[in-house]
LOVEXPA-731898 format. One record per residue: residue number from 0; z, x, y of N, C-alpha, C in turn. Coordinates in Angstrom, 1 decimal. Last residue first. Example, Ala and Ser with C-alpha at 12.3 -4.5 7.8 and 13.67 -1.06 7.14 Angstrom:
2
+-----+--------+--------+--------+--------+--------+---------+--------+--------+--------+
: pos :    nup :  neast : nnorth :   caup : caeast : canorth :    cup :  ceast : cnorth :
+-----+--------+--------+--------+--------+--------+---------+--------+--------+--------+
:   1 :    7.1 :   12.8 :   -2.2 :    7.1 :   13.7 :    -1.1 :    7.9 :   12.9 :    0.0 :
:   0 :    7.8 :   13.2 :   -5.7 :    7.8 :   12.3 :    -4.5 :    7.8 :   13.2 :   -3.3 :
+-----+--------+--------+--------+--------+--------+---------+--------+--------+--------+
This chain:
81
+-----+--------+--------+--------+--------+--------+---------+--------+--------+--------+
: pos :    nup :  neast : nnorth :   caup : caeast : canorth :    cup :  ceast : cnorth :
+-----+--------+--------+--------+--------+--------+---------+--------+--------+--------+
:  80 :    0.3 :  -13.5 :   -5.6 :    1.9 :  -13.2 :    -5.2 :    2.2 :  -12.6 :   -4.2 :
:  79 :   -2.6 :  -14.4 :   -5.4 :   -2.1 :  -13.4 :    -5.5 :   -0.7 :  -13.6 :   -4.8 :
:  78 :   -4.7 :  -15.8 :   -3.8 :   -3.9 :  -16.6 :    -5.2 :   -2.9 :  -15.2 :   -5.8 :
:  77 :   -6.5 :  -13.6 :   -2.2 :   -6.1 :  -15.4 :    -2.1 :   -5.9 :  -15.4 :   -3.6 :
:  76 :   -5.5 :  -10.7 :   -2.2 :   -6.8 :  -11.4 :    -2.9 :   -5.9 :  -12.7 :   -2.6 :
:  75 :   -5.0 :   -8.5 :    1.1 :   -4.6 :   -9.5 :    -0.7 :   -5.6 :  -10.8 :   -1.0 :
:  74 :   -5.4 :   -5.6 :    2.2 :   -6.0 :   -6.9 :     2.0 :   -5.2 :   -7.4 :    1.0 :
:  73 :   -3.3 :   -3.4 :    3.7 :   -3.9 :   -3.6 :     2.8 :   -4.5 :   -5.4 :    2.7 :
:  72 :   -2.4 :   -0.5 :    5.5 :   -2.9 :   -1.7 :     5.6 :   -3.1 :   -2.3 :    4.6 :
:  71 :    0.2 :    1.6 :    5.9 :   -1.1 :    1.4 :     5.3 :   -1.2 :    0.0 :    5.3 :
:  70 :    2.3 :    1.7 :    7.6 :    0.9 :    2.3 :     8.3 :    0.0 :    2.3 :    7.2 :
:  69 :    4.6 :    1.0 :    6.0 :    4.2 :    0.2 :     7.5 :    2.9 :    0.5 :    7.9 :
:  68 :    4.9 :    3.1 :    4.9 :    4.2 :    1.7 :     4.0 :    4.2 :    1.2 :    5.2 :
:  67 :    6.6 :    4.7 :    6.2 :    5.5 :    5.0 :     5.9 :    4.0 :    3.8 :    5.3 :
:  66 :    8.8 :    2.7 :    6.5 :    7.9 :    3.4 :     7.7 :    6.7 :    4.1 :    7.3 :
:  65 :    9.9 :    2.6 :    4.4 :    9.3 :    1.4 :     4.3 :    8.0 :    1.8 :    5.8 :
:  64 :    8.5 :    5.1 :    2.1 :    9.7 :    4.9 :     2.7 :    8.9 :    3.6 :    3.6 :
:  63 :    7.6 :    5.6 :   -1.3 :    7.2 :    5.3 :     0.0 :    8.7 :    4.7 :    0.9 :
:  62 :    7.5 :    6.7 :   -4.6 :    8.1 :    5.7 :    -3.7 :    7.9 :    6.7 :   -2.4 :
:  61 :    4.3 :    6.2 :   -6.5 :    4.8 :    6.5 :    -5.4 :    5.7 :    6.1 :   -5.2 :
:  60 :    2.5 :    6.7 :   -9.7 :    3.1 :    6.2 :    -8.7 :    4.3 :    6.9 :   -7.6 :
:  59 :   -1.2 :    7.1 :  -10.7 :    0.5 :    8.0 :    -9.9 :    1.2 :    6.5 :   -9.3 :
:  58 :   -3.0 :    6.1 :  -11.1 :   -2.3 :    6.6 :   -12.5 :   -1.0 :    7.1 :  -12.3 :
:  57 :   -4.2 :    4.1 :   -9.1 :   -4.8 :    4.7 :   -10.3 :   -3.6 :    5.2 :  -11.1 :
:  56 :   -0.7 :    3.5 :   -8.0 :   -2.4 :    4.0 :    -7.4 :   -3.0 :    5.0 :   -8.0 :
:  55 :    2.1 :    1.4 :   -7.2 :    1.2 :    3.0 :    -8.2 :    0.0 :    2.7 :   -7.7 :
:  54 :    5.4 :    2.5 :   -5.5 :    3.7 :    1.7 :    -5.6 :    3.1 :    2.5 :   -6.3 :
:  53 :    8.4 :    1.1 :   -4.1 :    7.7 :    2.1 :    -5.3 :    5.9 :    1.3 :   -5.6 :
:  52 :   10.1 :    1.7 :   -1.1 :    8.9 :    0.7 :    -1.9 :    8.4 :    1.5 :   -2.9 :
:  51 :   13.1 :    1.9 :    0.1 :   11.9 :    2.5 :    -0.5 :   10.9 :    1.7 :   -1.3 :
:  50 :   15.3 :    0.6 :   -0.3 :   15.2 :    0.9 :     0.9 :   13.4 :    1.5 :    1.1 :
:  49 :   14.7 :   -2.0 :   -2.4 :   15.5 :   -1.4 :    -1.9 :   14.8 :   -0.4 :   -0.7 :
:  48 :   12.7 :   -3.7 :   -3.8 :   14.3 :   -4.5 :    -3.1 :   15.0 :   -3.2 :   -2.8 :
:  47 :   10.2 :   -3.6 :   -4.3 :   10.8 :   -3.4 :    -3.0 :   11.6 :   -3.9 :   -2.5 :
:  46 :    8.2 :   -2.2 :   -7.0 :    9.8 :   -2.4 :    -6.9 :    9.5 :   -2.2 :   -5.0 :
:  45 :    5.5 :   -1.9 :   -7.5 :    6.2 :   -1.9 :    -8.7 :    8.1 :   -2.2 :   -8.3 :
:  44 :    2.2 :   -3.0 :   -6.0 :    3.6 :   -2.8 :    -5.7 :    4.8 :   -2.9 :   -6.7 :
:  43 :   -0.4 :   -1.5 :   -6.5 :    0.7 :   -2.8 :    -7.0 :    1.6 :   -2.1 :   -6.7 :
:  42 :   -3.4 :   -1.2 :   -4.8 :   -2.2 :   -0.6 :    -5.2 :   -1.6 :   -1.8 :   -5.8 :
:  41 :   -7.2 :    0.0 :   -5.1 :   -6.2 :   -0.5 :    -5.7 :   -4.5 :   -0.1 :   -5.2 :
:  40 :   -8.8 :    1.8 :   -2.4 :   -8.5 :    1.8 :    -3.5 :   -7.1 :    0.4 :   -3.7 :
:  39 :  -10.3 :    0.4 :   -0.2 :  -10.8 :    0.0 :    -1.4 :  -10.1 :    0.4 :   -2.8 :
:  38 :   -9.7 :    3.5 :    1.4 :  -10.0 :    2.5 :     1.6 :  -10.6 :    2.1 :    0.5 :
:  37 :   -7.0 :    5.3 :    0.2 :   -8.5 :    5.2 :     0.7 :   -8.5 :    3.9 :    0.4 :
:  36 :   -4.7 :    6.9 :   -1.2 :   -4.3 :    5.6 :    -0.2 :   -5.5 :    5.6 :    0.2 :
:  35 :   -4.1 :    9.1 :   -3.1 :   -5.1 :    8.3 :    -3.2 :   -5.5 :    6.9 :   -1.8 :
:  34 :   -2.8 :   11.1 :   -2.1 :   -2.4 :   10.2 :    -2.5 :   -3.2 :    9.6 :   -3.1 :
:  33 :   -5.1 :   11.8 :    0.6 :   -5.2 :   12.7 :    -0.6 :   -4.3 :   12.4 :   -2.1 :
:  32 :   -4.3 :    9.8 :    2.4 :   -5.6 :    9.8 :     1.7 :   -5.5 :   10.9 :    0.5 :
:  31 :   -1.8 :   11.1 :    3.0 :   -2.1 :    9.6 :     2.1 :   -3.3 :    9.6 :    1.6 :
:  30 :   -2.7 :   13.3 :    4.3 :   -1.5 :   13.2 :     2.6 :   -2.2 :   12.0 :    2.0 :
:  29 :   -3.9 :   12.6 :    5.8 :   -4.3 :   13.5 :     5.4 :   -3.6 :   13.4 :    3.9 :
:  28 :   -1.9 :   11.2 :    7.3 :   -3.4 :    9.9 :     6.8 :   -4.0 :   11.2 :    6.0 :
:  27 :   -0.5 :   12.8 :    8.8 :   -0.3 :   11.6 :     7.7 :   -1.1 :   10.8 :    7.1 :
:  26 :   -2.4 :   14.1 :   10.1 :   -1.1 :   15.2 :     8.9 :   -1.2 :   14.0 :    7.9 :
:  25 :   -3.0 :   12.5 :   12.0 :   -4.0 :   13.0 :    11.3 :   -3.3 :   13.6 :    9.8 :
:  24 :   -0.7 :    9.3 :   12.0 :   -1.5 :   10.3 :    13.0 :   -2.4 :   11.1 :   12.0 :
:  23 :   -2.5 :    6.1 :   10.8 :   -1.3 :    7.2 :    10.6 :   -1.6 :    8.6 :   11.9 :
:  22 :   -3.6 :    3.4 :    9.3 :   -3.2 :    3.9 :    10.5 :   -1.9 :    5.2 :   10.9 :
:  21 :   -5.8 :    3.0 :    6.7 :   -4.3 :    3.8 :     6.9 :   -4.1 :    3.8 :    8.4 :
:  20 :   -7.0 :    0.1 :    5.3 :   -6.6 :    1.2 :     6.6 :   -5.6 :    1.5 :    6.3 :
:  19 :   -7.0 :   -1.5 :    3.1 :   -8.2 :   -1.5 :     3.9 :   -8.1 :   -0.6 :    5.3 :
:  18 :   -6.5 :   -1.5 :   -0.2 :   -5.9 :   -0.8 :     1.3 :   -7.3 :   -1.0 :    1.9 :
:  17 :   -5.5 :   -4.3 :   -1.9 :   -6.7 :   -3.2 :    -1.8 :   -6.4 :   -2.4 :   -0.8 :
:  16 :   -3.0 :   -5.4 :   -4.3 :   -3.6 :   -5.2 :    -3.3 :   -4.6 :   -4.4 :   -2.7 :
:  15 :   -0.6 :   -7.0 :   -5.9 :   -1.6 :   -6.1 :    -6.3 :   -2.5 :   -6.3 :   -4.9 :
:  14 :    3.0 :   -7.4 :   -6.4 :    1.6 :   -7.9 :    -5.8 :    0.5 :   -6.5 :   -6.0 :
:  13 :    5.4 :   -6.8 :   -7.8 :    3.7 :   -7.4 :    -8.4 :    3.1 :   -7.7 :   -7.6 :
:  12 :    7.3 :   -7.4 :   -4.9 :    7.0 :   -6.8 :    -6.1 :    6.1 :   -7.3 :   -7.1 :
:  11 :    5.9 :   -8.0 :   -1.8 :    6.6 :   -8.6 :    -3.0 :    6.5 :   -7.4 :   -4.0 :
:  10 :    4.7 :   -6.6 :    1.6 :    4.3 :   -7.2 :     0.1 :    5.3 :   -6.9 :   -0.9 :
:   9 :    5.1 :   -5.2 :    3.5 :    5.7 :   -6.3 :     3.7 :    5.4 :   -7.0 :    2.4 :
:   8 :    4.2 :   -2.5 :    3.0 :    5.9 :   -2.7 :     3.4 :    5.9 :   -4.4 :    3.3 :
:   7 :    1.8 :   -2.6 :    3.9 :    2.1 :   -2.8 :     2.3 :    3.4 :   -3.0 :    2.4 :
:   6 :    0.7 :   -4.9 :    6.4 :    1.2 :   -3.5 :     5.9 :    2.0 :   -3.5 :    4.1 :
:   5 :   -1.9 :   -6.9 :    6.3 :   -1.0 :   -6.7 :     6.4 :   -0.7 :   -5.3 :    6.1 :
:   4 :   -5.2 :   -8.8 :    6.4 :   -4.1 :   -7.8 :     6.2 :   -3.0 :   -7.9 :    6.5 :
:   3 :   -6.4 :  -11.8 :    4.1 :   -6.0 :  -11.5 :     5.5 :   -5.5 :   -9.8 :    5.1 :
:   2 :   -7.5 :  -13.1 :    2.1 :   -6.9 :  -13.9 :     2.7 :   -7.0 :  -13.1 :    4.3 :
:   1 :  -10.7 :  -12.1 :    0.4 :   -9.5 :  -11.2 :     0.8 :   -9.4 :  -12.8 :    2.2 :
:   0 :  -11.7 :  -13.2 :   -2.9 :  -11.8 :  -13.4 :    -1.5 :  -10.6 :  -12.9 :   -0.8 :
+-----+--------+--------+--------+--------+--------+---------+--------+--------+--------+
């Protein structure tokens, strides 16, 4: 059961999460989506104590600048870190 959204920027390291929007202009939602960043896909957040958020998705991982992770949305499952 999904608690609520938020921007991935704001989520812990281990947290596991679903994207439920990218809000980006078109260029940017073009990459991300092609990232995999789509709605319903999976991410976990692997490191966000520094300036850059590291996330994988399916098999790639990403570091994301925290303004970019500001525009993907993501749900979190209730009992999830």
């Amino acid at each position: 059961m999904m608690e609520g959204t938020c921007p991935l920027a704001l989520l812990a390291a281990g947290t596991e999460a679903k994207v439920t929007d990218v809000r980006a202009g078109r260029g940017m939602q073009a990459r991300l989506l092609g990232m995999g960043f789509c709605p319903d896909a999976r991410v976990t957040v692997q490191c966000a104590d520094r300036g850059s958020i590291i996330v994988s998705v399916g098999d790639a991982r990403y570091a994301l600048s925290r303004g970019i992770a500001m525009k993907i949305f993501v749900g979190i499952a209730k009992g999830s870190a």
